[in-house]
N, CA, C and O of each residue as an XYZ file, in Angstrom:
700
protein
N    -114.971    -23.337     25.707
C    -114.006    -23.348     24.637
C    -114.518    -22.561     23.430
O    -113.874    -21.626     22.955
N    -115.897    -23.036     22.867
C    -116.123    -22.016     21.951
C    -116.190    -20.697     22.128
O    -115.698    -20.024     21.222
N    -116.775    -19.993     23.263
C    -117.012    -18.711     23.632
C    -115.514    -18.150     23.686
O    -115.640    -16.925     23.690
N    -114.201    -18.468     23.729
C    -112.805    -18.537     24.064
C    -112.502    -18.447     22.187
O    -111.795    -17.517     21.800
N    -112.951    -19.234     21.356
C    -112.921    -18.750     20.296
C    -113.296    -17.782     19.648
O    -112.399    -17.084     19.175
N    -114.409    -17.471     19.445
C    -115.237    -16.698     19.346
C    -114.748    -15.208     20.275
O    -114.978    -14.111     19.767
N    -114.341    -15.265     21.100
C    -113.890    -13.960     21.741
C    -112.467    -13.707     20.799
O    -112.414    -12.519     20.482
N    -111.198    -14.564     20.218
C    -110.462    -14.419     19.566
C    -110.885    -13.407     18.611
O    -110.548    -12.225     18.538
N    -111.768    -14.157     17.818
C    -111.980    -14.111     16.934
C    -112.196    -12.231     16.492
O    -111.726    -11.492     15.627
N    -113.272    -12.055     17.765
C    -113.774    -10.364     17.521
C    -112.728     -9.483     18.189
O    -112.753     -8.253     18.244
N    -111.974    -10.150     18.597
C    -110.811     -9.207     19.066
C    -109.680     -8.317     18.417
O    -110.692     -7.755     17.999
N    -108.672     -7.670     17.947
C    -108.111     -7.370     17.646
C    -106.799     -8.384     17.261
O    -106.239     -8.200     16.181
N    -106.364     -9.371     18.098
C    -105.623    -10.096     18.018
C    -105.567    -10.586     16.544
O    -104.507    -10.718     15.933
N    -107.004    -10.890     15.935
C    -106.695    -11.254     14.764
C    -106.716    -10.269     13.168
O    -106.866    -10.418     11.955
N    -106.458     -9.249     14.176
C    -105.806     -7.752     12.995
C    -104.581     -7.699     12.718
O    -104.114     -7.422     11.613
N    -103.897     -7.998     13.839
C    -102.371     -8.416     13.947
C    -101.668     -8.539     12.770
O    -100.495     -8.851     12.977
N    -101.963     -8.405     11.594
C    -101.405     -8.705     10.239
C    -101.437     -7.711      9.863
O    -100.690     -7.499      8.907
N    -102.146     -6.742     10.283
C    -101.605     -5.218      9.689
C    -102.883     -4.771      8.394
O    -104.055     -5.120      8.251
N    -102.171     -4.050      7.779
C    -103.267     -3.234      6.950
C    -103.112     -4.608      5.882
O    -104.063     -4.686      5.104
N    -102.332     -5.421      5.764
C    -102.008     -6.628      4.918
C    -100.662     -6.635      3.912
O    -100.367     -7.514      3.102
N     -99.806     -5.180      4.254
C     -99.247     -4.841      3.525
C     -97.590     -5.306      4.374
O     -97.068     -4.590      5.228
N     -97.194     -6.203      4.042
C     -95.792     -6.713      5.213
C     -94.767     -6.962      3.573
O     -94.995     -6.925      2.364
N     -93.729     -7.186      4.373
C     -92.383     -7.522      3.492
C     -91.685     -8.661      3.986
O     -92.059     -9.134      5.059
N     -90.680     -9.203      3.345
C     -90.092    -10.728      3.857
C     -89.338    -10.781      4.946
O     -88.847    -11.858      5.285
N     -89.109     -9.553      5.718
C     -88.055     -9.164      6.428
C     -88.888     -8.869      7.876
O     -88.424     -8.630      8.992
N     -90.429     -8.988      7.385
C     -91.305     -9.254      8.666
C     -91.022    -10.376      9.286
O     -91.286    -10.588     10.470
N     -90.338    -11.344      8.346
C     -90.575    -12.828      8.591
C     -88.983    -13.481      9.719
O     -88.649    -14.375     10.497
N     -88.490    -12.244      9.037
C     -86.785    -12.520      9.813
C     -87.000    -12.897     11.170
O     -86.687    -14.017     11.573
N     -87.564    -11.944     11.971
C     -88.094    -12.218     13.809
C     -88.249    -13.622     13.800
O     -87.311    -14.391     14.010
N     -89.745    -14.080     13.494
C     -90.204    -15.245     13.941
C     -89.572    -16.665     13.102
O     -90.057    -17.791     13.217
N     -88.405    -16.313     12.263
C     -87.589    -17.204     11.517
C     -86.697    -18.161     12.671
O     -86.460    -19.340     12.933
N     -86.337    -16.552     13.230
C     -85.309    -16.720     14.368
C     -85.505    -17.695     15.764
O     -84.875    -18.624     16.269
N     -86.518    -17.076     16.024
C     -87.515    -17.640     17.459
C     -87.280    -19.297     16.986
O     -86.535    -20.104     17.541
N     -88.237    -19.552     15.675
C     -88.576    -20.702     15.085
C     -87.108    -21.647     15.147
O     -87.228    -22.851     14.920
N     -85.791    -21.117     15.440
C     -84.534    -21.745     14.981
C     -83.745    -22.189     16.171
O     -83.061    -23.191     16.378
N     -84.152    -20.772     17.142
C     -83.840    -21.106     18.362
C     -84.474    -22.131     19.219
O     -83.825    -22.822     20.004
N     -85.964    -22.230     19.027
C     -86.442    -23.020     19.810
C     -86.573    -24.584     19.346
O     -86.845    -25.610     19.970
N     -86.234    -24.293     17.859
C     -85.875    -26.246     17.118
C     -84.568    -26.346     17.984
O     -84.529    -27.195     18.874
N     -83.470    -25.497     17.757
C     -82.189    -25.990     18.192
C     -82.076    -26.343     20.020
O     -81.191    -27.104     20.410
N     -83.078    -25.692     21.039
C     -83.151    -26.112     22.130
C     -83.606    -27.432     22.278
O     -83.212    -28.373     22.967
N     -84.899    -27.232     21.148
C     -85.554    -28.906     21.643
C     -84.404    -29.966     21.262
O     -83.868    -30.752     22.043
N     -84.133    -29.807     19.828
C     -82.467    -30.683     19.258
C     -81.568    -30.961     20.563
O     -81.322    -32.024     21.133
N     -81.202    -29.784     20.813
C     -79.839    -30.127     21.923
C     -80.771    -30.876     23.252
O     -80.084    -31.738     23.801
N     -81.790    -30.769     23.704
C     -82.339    -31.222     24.908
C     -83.266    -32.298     24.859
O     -83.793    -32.731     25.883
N     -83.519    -32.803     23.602
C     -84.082    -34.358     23.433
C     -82.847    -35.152     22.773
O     -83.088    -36.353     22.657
N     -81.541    -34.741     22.300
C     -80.987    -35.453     21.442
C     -81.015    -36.906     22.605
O     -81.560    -37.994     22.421
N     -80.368    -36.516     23.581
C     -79.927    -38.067     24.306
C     -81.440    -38.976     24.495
O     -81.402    -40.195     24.661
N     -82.567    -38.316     24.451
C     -83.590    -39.092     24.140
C     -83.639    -39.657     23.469
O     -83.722    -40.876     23.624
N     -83.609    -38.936     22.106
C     -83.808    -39.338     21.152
C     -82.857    -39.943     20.513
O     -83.382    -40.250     19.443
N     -81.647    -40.350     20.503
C     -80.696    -41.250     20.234
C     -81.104    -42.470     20.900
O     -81.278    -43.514     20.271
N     -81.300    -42.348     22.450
C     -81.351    -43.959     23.149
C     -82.953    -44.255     22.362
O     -83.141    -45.471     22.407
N     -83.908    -43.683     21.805
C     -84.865    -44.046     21.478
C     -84.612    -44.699     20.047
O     -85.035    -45.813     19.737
N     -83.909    -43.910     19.259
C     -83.431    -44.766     17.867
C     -82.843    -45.849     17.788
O     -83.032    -46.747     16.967
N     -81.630    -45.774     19.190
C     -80.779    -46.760     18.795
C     -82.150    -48.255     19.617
O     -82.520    -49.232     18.966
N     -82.414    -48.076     20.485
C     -83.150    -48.964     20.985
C     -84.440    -49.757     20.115
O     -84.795    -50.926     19.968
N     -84.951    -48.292     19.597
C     -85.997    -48.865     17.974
C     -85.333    -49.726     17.449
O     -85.837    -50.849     17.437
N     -83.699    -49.508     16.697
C     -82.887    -49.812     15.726
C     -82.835    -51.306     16.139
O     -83.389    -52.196     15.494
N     -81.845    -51.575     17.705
C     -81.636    -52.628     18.092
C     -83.367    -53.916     18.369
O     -83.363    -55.147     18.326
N     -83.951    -53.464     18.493
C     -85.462    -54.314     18.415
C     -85.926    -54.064     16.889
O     -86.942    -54.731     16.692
N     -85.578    -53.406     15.843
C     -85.534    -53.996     14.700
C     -84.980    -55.177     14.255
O     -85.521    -56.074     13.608
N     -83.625    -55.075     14.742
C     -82.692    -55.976     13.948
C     -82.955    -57.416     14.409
O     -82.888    -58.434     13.720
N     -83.371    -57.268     16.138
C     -83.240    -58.371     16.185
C     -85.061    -59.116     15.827
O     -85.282    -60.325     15.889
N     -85.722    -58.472     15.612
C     -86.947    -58.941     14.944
C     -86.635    -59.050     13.748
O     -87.516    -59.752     13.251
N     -85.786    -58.731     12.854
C     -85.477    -59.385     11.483
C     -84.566    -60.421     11.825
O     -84.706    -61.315     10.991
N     -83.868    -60.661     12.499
C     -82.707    -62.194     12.802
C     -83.745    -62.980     13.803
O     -83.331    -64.096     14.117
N     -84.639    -62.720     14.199
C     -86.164    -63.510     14.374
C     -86.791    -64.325     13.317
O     -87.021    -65.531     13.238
N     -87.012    -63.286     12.493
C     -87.638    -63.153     11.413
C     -86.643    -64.506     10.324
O     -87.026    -65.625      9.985
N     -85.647    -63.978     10.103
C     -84.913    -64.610      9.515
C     -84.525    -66.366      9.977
O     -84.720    -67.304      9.204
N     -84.125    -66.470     10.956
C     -84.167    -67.803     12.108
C     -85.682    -68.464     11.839
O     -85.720    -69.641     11.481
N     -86.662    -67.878     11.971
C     -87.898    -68.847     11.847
C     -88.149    -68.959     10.069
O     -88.744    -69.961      9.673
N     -87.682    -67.912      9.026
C     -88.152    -68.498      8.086
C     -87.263    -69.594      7.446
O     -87.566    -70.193      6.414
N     -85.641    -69.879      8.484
C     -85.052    -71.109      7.618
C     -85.695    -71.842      8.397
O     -86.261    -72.695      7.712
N     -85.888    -71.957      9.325
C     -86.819    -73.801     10.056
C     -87.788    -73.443      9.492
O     -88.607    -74.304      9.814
N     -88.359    -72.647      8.757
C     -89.520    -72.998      8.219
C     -89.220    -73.734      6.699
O     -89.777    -74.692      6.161
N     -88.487    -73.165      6.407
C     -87.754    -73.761      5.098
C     -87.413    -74.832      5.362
O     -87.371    -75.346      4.244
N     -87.141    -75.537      6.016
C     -85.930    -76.799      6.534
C     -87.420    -77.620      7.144
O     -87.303    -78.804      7.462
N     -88.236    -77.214      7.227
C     -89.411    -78.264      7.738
C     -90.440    -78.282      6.483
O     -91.305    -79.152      6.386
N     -90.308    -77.474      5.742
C     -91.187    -77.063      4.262
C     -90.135    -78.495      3.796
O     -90.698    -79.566      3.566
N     -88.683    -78.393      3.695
C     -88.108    -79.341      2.595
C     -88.083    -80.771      3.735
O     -87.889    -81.800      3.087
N     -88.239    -81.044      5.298
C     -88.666    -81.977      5.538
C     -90.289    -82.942      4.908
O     -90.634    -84.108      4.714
N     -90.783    -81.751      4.810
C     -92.336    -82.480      4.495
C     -92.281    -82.971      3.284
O     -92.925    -83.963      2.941
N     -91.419    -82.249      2.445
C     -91.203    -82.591      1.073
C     -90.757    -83.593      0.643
O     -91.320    -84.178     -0.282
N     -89.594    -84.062      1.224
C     -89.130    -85.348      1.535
C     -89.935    -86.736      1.858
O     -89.778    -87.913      1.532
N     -91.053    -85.879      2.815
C     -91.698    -87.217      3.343
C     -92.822    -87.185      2.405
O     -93.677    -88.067      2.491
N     -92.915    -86.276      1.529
C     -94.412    -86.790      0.543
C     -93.722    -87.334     -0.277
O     -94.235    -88.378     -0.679
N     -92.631    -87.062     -0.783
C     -91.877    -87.844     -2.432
C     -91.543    -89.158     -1.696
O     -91.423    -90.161     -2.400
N     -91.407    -89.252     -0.590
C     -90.806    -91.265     -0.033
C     -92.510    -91.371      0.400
O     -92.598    -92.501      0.882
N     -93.541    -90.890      0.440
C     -95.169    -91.209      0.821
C     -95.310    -92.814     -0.084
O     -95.614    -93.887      0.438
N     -95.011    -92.590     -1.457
C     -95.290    -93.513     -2.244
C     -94.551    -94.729     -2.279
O     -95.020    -95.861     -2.401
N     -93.109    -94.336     -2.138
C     -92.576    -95.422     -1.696
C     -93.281    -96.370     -0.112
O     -93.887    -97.438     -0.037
N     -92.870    -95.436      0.895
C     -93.636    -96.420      1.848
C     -94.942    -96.984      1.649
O     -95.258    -98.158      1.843
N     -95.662    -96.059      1.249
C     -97.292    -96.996      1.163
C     -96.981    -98.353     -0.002
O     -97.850    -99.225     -0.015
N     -95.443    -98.578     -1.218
C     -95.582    -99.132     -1.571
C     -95.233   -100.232     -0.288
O     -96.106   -101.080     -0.109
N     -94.020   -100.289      0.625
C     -93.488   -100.661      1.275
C     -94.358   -101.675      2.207
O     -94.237   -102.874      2.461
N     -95.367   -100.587      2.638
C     -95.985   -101.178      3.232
C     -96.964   -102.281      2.748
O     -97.193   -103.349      3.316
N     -97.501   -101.815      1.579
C     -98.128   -102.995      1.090
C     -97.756   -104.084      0.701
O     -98.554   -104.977      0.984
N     -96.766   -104.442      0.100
C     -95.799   -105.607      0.490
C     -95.714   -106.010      1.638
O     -96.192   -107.105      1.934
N     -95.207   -105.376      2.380
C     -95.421   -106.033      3.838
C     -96.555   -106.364      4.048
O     -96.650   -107.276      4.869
N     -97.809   -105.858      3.489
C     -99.003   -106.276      4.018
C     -99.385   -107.627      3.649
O     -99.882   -108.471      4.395
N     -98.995   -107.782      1.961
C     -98.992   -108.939      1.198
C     -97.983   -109.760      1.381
O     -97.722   -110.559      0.481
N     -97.474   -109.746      2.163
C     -96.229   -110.636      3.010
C     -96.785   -111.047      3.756
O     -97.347   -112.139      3.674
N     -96.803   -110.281      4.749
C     -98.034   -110.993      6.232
C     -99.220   -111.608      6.053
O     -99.595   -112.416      6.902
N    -100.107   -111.294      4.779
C    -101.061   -112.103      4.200
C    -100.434   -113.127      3.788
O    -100.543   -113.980      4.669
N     -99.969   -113.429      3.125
C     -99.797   -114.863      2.383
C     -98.917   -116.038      3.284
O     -98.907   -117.245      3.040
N     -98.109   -115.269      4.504
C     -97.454   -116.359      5.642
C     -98.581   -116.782      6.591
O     -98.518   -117.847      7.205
N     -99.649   -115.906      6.706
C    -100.507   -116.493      7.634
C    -101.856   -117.549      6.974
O    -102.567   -118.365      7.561
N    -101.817   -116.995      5.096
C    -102.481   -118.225      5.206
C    -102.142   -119.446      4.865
O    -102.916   -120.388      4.694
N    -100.224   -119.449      4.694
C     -99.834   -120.624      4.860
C    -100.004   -121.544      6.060
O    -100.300   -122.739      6.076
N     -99.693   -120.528      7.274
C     -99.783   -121.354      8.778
C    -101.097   -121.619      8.724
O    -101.340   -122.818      8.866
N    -102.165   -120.830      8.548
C    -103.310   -121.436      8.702
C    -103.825   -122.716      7.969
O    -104.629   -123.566      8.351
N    -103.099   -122.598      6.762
C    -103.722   -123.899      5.595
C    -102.641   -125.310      6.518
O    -102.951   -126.497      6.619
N    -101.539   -124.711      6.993
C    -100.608   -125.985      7.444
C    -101.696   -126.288      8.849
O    -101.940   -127.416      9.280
N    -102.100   -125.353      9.257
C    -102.788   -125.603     10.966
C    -103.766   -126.297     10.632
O    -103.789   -127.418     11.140
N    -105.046   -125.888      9.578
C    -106.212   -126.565      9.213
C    -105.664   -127.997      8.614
O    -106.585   -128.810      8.534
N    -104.836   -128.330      8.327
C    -104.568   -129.413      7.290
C    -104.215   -130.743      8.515
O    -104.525   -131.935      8.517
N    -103.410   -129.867      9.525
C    -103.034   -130.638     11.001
C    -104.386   -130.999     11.371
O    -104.815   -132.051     10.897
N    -105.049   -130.399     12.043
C    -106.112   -130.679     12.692
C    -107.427   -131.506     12.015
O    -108.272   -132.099     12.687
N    -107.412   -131.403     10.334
C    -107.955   -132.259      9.891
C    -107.936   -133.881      9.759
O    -108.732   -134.811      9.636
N    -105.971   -133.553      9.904
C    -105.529   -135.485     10.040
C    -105.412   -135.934     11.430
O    -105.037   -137.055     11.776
N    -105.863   -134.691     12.421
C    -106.214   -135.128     13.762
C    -107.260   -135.854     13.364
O    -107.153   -137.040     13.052
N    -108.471   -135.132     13.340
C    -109.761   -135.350     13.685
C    -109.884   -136.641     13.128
O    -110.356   -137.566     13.790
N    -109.379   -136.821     11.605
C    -109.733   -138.071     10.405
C    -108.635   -139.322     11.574
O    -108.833   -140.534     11.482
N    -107.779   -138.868     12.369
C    -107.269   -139.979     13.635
C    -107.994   -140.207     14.714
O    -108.163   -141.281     15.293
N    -108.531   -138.882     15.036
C    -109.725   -139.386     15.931
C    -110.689   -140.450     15.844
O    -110.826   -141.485     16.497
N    -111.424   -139.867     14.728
C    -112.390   -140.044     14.457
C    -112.347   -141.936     13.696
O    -113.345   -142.656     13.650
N    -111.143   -142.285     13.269
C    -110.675   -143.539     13.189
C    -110.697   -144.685     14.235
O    -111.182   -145.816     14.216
N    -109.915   -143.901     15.260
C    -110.154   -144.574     16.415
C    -111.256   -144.664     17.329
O    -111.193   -145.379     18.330
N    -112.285   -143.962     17.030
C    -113.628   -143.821     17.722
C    -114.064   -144.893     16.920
O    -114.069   -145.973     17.511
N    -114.432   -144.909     15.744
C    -114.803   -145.661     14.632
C    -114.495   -147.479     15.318
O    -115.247   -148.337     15.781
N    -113.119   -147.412     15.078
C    -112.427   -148.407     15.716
C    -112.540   -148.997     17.166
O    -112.104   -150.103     17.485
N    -113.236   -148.043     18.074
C    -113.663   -148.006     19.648
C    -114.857   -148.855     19.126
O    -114.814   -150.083     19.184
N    -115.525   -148.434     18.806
C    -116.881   -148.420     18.461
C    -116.909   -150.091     17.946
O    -117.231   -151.111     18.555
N    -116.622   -149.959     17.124
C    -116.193   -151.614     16.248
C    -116.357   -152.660     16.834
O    -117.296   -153.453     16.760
N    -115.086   -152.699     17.667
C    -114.711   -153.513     18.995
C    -115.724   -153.416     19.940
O    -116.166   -154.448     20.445
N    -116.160   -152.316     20.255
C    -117.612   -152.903     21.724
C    -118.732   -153.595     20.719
O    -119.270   -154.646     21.067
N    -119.096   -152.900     19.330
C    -120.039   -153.544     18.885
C    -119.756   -155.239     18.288
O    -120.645   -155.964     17.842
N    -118.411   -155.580     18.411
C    -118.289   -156.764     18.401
C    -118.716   -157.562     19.728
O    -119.400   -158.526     20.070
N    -117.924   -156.605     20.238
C    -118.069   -157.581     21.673
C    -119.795   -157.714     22.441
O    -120.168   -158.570     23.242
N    -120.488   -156.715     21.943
C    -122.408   -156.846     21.893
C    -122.460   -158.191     21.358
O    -122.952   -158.988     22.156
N    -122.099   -158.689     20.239
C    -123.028   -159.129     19.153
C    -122.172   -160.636     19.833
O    -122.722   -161.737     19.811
N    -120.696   -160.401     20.436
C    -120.322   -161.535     20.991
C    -120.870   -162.194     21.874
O    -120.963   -163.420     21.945
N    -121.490   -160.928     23.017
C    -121.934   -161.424     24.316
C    -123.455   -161.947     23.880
O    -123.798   -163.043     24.325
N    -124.195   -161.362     23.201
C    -125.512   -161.493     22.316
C    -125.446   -163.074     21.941
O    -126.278   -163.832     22.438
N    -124.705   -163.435     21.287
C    -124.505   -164.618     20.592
C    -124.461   -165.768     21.648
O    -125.132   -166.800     21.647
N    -123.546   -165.369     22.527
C    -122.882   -165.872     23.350
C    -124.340   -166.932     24.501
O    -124.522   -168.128     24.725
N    -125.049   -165.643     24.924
C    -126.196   -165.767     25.297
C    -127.152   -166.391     24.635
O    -127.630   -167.289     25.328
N    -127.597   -166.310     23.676
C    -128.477   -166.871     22.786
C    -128.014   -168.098     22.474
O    -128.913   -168.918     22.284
N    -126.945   -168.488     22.361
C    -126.269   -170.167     22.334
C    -126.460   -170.849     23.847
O    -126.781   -172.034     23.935
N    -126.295   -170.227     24.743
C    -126.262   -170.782     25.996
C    -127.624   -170.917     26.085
O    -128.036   -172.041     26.369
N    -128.706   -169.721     25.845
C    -130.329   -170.390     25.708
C    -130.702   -171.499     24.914
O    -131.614   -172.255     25.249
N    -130.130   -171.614     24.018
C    -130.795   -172.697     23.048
C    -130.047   -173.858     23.978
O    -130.632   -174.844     24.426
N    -128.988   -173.628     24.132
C    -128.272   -175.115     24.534
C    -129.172   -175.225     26.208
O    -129.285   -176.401     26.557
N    -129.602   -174.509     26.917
C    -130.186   -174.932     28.043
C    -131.328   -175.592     27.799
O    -131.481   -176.770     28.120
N    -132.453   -174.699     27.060
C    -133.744   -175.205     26.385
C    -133.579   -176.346     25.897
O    -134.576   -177.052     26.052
N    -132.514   -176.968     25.228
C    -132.114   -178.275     24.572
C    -132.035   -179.480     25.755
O    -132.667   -180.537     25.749
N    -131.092   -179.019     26.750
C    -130.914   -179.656     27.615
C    -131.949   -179.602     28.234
O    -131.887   -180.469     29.105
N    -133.244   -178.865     28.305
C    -134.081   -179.127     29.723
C    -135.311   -179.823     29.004
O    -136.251   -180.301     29.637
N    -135.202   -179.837     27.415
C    -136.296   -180.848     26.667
C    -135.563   -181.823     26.475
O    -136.313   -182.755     26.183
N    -134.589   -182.136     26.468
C    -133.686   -183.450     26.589
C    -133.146   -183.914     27.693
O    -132.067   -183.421     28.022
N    -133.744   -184.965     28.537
C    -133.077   -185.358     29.967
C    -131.308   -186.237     29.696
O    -130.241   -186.232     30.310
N    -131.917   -187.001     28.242
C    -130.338   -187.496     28.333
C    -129.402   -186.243     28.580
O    -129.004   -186.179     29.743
N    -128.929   -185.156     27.676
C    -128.344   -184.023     27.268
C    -127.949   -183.870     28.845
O    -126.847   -184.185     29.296
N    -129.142   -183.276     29.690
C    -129.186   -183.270     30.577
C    -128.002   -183.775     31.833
O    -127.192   -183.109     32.477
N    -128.305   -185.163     31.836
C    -127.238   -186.353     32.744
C    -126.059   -186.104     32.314
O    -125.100   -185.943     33.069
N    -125.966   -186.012     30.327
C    -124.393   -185.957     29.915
C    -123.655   -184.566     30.232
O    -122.446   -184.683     30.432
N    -124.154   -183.341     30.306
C    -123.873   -181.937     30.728
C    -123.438   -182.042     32.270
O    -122.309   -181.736     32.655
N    -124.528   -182.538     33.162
C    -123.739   -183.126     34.609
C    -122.398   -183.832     34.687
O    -121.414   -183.202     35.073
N    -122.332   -184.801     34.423
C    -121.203   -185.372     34.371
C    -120.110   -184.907     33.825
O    -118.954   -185.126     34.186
N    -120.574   -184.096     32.725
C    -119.204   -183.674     32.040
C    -118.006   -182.755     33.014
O    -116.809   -182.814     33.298
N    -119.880   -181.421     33.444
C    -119.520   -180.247     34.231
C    -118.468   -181.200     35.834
O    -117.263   -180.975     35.952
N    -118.928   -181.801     36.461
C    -118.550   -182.744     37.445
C    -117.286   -183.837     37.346
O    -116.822   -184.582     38.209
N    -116.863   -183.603     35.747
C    -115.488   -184.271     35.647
C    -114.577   -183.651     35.596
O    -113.388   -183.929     35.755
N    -115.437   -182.140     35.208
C    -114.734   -181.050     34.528
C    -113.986   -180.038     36.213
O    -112.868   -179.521     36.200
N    -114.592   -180.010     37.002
C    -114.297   -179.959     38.108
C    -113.436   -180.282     39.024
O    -112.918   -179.570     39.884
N    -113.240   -181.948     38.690
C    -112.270   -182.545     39.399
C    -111.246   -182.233     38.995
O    -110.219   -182.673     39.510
């Protein structure tokens, strides 16, 4: 390629301009050429180049009605969010009420549940009390009970009268 330049170059080809001395009417020729060969390419790309514009044109438009379509849902979800931050405060008030609602019913049930189970237990624990009572009576009965029947035997077995009168009694008591 360079040697292809370089041969241009020393050639005559680039004398071609003459002694340098031309007029405007040199220019008429290659005006012409220049007019004819725009107007061939014109007439022999136009149908190209129409289906190429109009086809550019039509994938413009509809990338702006793209364009246009996503920036109202974007708008319309911009003024959804908006919505939901200006009611943010309301619900979190919302909710906290509800929270302080649900707090204060459960520690009613709980104070009513603990309060139940306390007058259980204080019933239980009555009647255990009361269980208790009664066998320890009935100890101190059978205890007693025993300890009278010792003395009264010991009585009777150092006393022979006691003795004879306890027979007879038991032996009348029989019949």
């Amino acid at each position: 390629m360079k040697y292809l330049v370089l041969l241009m170059l020393n050639s005559e080809i680039v004398l071609a301009a003459g002694s340098g001395h031309g007029s405007p009417m040199d220019l008429l020729p290659s005006a012409v050429n220049v007019l004819i060969l725009s107007s061939l390419i014109i007439f022999g790309l136009r149908g190209k180049l129409s289906t190429f514009f109009t086809a550019k044109s039509t994938s413009i438009t509809e990338m702006l009605e793209s364009a246009s379509a996503k920036a109202k849902e974007a708008e319309m979800m911009m003024e959804m969010n908006k919505k939901k931050m200006d009611g943010a405060a309301a619900e979190i008030a919302q909710k906290k009420s509800d929270a302080t609602e649900t707090i204060a019913s459960f520690e009613k049930e709980y104070k009513a549940e603990v309060e139940l189970r306390v007058s259980k237990m204080k019933e239980d624990a009555g009647q255990k009390i009361e269980a208790e009572k009664v066998e320890m009576l009935s100890e101190l009965n059978a205890t007693l009970l025993d300890e009278v029947i010792a003395k009264a035997k010991s009585q009777i077995k150092s006393d022979s009268k006691l003795g004879d009168n306890a027979a007879k009694n038991l032996i009348q008591g029989l019949q």
